[in-house]
C-alpha positions in Angstrom: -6.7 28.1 16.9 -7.2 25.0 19.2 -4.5 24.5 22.4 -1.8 22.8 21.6 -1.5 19.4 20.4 0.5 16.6 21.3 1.0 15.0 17.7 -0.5 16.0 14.9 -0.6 13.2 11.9 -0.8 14.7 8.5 -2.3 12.5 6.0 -5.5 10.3 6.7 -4.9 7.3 4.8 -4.4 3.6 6.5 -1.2 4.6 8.2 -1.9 7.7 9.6 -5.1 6.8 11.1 -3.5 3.6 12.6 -0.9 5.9 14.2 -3.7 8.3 15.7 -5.5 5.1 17.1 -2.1 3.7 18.5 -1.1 7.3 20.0 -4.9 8.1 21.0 -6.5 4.6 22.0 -4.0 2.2 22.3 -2.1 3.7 24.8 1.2 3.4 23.0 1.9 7.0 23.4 2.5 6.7 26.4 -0.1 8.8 27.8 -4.1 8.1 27.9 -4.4 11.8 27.2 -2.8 12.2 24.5 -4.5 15.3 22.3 -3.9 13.9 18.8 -4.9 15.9 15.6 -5.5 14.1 12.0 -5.4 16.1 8.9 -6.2 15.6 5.3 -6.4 17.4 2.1 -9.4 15.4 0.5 -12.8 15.6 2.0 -13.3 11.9 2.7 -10.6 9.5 4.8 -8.6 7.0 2.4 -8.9 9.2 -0.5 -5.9 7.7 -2.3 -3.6 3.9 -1.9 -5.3 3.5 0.8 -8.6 3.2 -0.6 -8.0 2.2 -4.1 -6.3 -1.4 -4.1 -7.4 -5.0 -4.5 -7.9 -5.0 -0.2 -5.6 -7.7 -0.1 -3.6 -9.5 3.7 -0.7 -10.0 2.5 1.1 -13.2 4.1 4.9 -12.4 4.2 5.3 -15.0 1.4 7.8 -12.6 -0.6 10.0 -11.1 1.9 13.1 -10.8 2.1 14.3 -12.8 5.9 14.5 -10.2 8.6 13.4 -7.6 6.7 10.8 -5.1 8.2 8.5 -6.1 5.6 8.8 -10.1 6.5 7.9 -9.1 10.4 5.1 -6.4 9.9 3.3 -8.5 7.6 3.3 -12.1 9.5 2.2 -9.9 13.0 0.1 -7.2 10.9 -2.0 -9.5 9.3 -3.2 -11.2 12.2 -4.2 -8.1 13.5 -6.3 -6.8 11.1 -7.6 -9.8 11.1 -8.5 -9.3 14.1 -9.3 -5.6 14.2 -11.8 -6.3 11.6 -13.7 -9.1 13.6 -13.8 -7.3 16.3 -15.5 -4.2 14.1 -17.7 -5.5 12.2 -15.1 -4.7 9.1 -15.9 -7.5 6.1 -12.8 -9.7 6.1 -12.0 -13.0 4.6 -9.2 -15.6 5.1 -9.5 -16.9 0.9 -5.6 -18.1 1.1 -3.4 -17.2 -1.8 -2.2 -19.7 -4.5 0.8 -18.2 -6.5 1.4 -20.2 -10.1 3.9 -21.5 -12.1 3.0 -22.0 -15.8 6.1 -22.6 -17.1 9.1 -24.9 -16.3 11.5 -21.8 -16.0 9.9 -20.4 -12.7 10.0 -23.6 -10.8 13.3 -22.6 -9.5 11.8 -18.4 -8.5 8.7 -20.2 -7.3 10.9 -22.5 -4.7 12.7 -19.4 -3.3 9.7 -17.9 -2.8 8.6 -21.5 -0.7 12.0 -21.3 0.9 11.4 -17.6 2.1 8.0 -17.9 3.2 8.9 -21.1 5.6 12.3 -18.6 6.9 9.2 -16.2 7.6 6.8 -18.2 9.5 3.8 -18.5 6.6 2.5 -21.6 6.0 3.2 -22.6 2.6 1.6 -25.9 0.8 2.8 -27.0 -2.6 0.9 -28.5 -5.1 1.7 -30.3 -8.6 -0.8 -29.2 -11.3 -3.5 -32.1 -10.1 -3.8 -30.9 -6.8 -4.0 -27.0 -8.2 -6.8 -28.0 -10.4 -8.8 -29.9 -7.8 -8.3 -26.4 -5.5 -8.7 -23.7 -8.4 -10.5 -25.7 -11.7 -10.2 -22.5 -13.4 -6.3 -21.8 -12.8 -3.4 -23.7 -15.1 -0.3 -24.3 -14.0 2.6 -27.3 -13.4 3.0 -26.6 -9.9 2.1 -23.8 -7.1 2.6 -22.7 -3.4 -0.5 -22.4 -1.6 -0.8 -19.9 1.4 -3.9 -20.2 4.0 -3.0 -17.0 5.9 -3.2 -14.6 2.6 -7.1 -13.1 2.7 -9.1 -9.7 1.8 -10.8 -6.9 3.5 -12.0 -3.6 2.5 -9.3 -1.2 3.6 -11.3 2.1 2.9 -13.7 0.3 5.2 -11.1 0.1 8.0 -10.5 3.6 7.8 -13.6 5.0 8.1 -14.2 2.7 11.2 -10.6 4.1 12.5 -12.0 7.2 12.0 -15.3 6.6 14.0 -13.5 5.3 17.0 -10.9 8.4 16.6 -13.6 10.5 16.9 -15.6 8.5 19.9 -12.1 9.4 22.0 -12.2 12.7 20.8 -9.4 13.1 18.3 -9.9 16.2 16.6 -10.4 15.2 12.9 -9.9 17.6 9.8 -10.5 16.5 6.6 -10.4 19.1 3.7 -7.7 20.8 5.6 -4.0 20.9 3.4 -0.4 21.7 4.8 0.5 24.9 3.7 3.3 25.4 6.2 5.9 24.3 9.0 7.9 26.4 11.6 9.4 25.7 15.0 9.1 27.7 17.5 11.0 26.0 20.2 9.4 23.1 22.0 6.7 23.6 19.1 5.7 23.5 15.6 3.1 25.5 14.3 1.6 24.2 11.3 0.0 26.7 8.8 -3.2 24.8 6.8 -5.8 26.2 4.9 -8.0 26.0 7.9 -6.0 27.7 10.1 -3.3 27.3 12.0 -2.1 24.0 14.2 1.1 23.9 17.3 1.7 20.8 18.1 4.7 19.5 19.9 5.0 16.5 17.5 4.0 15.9 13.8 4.2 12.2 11.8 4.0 12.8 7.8 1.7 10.2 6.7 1.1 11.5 3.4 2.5 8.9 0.8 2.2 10.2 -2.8 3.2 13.8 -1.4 5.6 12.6 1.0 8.9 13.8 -0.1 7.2 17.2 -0.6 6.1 17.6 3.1 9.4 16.3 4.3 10.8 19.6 2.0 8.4 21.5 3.6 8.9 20.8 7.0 12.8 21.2 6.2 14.0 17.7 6.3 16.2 15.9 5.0 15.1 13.8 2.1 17.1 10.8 0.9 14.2 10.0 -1.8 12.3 11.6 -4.8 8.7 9.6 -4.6 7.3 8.4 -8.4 3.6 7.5 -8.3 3.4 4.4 -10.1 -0.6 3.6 -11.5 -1.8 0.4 -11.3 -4.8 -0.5 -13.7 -7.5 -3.1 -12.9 -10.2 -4.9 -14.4 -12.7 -6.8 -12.8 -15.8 -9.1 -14.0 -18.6 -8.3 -15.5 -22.4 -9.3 -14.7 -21.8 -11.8 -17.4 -18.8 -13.6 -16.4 -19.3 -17.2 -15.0 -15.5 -17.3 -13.6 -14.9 -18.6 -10.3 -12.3 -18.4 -8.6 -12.5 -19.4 -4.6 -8.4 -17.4 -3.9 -6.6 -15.2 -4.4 -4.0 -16.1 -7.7 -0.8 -14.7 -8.5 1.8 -15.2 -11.0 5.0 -16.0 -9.6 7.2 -12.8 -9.7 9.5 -11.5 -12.4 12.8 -11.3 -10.9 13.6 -8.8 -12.7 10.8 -6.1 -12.1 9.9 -4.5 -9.1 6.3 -5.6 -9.2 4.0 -8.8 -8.9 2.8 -9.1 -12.5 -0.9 -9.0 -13.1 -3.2 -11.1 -10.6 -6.5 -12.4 -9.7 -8.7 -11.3 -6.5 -11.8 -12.7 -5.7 -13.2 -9.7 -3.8 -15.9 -10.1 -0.7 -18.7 -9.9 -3.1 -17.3 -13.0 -5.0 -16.4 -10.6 -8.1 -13.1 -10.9 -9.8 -10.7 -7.9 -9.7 -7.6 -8.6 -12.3 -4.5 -6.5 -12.1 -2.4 -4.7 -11.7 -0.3 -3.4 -14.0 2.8 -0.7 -13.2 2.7 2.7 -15.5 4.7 5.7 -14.7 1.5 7.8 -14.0 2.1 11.8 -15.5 1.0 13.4 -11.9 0.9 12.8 -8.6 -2.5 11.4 -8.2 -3.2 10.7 -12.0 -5.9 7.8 -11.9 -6.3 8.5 -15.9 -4.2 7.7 -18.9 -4.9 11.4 -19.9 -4.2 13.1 -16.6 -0.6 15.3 -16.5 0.7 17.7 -14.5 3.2 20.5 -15.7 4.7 20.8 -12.6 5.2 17.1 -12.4 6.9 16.5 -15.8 9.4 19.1 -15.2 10.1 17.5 -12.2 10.3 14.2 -14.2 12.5 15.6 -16.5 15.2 16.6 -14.1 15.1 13.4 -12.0 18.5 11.5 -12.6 17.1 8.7 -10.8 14.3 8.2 -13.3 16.7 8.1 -16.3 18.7 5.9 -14.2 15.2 3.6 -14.0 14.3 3.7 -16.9 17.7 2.1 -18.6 17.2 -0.6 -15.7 13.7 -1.4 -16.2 13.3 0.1 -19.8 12.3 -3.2 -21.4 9.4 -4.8 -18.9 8.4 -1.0 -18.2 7.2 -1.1 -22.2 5.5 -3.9 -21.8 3.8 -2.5 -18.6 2.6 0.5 -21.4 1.4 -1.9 -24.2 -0.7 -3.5 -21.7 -2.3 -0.2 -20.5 -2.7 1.0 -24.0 -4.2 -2.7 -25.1 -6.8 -4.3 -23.4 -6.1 -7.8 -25.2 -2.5 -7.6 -24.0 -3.8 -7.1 -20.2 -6.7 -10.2 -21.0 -3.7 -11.9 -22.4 -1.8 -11.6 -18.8 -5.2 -13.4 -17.1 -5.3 -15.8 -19.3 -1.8 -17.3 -18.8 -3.1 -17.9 -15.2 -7.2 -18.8 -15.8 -7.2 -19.8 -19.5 -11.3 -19.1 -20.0 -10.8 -15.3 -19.4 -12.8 -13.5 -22.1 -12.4 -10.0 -22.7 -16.0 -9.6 -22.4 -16.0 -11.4 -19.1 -13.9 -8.1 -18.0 -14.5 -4.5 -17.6 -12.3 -1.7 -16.2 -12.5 -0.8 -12.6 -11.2 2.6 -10.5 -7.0 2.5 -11.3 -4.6 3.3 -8.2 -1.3 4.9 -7.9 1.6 3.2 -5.8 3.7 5.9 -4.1 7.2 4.5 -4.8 10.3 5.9 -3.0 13.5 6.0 -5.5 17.1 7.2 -4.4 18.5 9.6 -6.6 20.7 6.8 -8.2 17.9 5.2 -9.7 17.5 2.3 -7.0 13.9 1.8 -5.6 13.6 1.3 -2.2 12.3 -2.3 -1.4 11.5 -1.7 2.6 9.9 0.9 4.9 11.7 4.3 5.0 11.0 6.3 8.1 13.3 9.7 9.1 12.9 11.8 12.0 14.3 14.9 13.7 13.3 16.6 16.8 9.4 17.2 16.2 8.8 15.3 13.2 8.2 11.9 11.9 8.2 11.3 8.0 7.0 7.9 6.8 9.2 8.6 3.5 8.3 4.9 2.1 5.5 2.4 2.8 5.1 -0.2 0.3 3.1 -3.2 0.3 2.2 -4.6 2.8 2.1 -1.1 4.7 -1.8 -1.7 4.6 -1.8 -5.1 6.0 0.6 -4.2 9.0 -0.5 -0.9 9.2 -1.9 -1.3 13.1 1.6 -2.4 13.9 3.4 0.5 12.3 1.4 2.6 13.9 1.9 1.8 17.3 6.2 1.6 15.9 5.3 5.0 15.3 4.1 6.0 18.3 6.8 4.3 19.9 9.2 6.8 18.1 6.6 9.9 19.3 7.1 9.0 23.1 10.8 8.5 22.8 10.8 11.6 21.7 8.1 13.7 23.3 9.0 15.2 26.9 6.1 14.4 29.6 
């Protein structure tokens, strides 16, 4: 067993590396010795949402005013921006158009112009003319264009977080799962499956398994998290689509997702999707995988009932168009009319860690608790990724309040 630490992060996707490198390099923890741990289960950093999503820096087009998600995206983005730059991380400012095709979203797409200006994003509109001369391939009768919107690789972030981590000499675990949490005083001693951790402080950065760690470490937990998979498609060698942005539908009101979109990725492929199913496990990438433990669980959620008569009706369409390929090519096509479904084969799925209170509602924003020695990052939504840096070094900011000198 190693001396005792000063934080130990569990969870080595985006956001608890970015905490690590705001507590360890930054300086934000107030100390430029700080002895920060990182664990993970998996055997490779970004394992899960971190590593398995379109890569896309988001704006702060769809915010909600003077919410957390508004301000860590607008300052987040330009950081990574940034960040990447400065380490040789592939990055890309494409911009972001987001399309109306039909006369009854004009009014959702102006609210969406209106919030983006109350945020600070720049935010062009253009009639259908002035979309085709940007985007030939796209139809619609108007859309907002958004410069700031781009796309990185954000597996490749965290492996070069984990690089400079290591170069300041974090101590680094992967295949190394929390078993265990007890306080002993001024300290926690973590039991893992490769041996045991004290630490003064700990930050649970663990998304699809955060509820469960906050149990484990005896908090209190306001949330139940549902893993949500999202399904993509990208191009195929064949496809002669191009499309220079990134293109998005304009939101359904009424459903807690964006609808099915268009990426061009840094190797000027196409990556369509995604699409929101209730995935049967924690981590279940695959129509077919199920847990036991996790249905049970499932079954005695009143929250999800509760969800499920709310969102019953777009949540079957969301299942027709994982169980039907032409329904998903259908989706495209409303936004780039040539798609094919030969021009489009299917690409690694994700699952979205969603928080949910046990009424049913979905929590929109960022959810952090805390007690004396822990941290528990209970909710992180898009555009955690994006602003990831800057919740970090929040984070961190929390730690030093907290931690003694």
């Amino acid at each position: 067993m190693t001396a005792t630490r000063d934080v130990t992060v569990v969870g080595g996707g985006i956001v608890g590396l970015a905490t690590a490198y705001a507590l360890a390099i930054t300086g934000t923890g107030g100390r430029g010795n700080t002895r920060v741990t990182v664990i993970d289960k998996e055997l490779s950093w970004a394992a899960h949402q971190s590593g398995r999503n379109s890569g896309v820096i988001h704006s702060g087009l769809y915010y909600t005013p003077g919410s957390s998600k508004a301000r860590l995206a607008r300052a987040g983005g330009e950081e990574m921006y940034e960040f990447c730059a400065r380490h040789g991380v592939p990055v890309e400012r494409t911009g972001k158009v987001v399309v109306a095709t039909e006369e009854r979203e004009l009014p959702a797409l102006g609210e969406l112009a209106r919030r983006g200006r109350a945020n600070g994003v720049g935010v062009h509109e253009l009639d259908g003319a002035r979309l085709r001369e940007r985007e030939p391939e796209i139809s619609g009768i108007r859309a907002l264009f958004v410069p700031e919107a781009g796309v990185t690789d954000f597996a490749a972030v965290c492996r070069r977080l984990a690089e400079l981590l290591a170069e300041a000499g974090v101590e680094l675990r992967t295949g190394t799962e929390l078993l265990s949490s007890a306080s002993t005083g001024d300290e926690l001693v973590l039991s893992t499956t490769s041996g045991q951790i004290r630490t003064r402080r700990a930050v649970n950065c663990t998304g699809l398994h955060s509820d469960r760690v906050a149990q484990l470490a005896g908090g209190d937990v306001p949330v139940r998290i549902l893993p949500f998979r999202g399904e993509y498609y990208e191009s195929s060698a064949s496809s002669d689509l191009a499309v220079r942005s990134l293109v998005y539908p304009v939101p359904d009101p009424a459903f807690p997702f964006l609808g099915v979109h268009l990426t061009r990725m840094l190797d000027g492929s196409l990556h369509v999707g995604p699409n929101a199913v209730l995935a049967l496990a924690r981590e279940g990438y695959q129509r077919r995988e199920w847990s036991a433990a996790h249905l049970r669980e499932l079954a005695g959620d009143p929250g999800l009932r509760s969800l499920a008569r709310r969102y019953w009706r777009p949540g079957l369409t969301e299942v027709a168009r994982s169980l039907a390929k032409p329904l998903f090519v259908r989706a495209a096509r409303k936004l780039a009319p040539r798609v094919r479904s030969a021009d489009l084969v299917p690409a690694p799925a994700g699952v979205r860690a969603q928080a949910v209170r046990p009424d049913g509602t979905l929590v929109d924003d960022f959810l952090l608790t805390e007690d004396a020695h822990w941290v528990h990052v209970l909710n992180a939504p898009s555009p955690a990724a994006t602003a990831s840096l800057v919740i970090g070094r929040e984070i961190a900011t929390r730690i030093r309040h907290k931690t003694p000198d």
